[in-house]
C-alpha positions in Angstrom: 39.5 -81.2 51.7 42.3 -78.2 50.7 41.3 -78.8 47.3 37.5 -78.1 47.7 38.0 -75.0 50.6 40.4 -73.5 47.5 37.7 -74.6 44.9 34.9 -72.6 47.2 37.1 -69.9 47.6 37.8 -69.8 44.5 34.0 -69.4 43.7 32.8 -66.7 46.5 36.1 -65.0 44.4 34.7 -65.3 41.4 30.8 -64.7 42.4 32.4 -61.7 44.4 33.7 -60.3 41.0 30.9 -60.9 39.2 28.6 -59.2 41.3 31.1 -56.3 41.0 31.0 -56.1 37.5 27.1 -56.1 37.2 26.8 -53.1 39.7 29.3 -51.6 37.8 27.4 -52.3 34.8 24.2 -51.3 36.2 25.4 -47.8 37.3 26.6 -47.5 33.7 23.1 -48.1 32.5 21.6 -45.9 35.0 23.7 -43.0 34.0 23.1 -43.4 30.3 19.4 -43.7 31.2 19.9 -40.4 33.1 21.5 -38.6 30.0 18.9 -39.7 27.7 16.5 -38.7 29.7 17.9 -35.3 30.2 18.6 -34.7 26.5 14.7 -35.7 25.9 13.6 -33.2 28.5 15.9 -30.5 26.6 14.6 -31.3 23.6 11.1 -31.2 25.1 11.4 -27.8 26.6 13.2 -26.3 23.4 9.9 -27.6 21.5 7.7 -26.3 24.4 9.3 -22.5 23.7 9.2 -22.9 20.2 5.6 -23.4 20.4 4.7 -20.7 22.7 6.6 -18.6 20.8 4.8 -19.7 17.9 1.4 -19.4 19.5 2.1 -15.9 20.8 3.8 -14.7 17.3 0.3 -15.9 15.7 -2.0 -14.4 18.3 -0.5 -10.9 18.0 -0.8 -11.9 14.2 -4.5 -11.9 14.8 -4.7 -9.2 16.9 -3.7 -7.3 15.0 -5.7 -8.0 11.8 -8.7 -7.8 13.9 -7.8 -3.8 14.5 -6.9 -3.6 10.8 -10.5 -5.2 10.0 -12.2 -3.1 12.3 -10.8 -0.1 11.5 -11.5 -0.9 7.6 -15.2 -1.9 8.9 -15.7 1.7 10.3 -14.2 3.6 7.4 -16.8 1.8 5.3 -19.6 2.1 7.3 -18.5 6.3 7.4 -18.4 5.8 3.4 -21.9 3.9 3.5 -23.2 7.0 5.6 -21.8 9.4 3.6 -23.4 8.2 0.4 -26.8 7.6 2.1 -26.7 11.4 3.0 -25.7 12.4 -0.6 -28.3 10.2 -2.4 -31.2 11.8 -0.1 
């Protein structure tokens, strides 16, 4: 009877320090999880700014052609006028 209360001991030892180990194991996991999740949500918002950046560098980009093109587009239609007058 000694020998199977140590034997069961033994065990509940043994299941003890096993179900130590895998909560140990599992907060490992879960804090790896958390890194890689914070490095992809870095990496996220670094590619988020890069494209607003982008978007804003190539909308002032267009802005600004559209004044150039206008302001081309009324000096030619002052040109068009000016050599409607001289041919009348």
């Amino acid at each position: 009877m000694e020998a199977l209360r140590a034997e069961a001991l033994q065990a509940k030892r043994d299941l003890e320090d096993q179900h130590h180990r895998h909560r140990q194991e599992l907060q490992l996991l879960q804090e790896e999880s958390l890194k890689v999740f914070q490095a992809f949500h870095q990496v996220s918002e670094e590619q988020k700014r890069t494209m607003k950046d982008r978007y804003q560098s190539l909308l002032l980009e267009a802005v600004q052609d559209a004044v150039y093109l206008s302001a081309q587009n009324q000096q030619l239609q002052v040109e068009n006028k000016m050599h409607r007058v001289g041919k009348l």
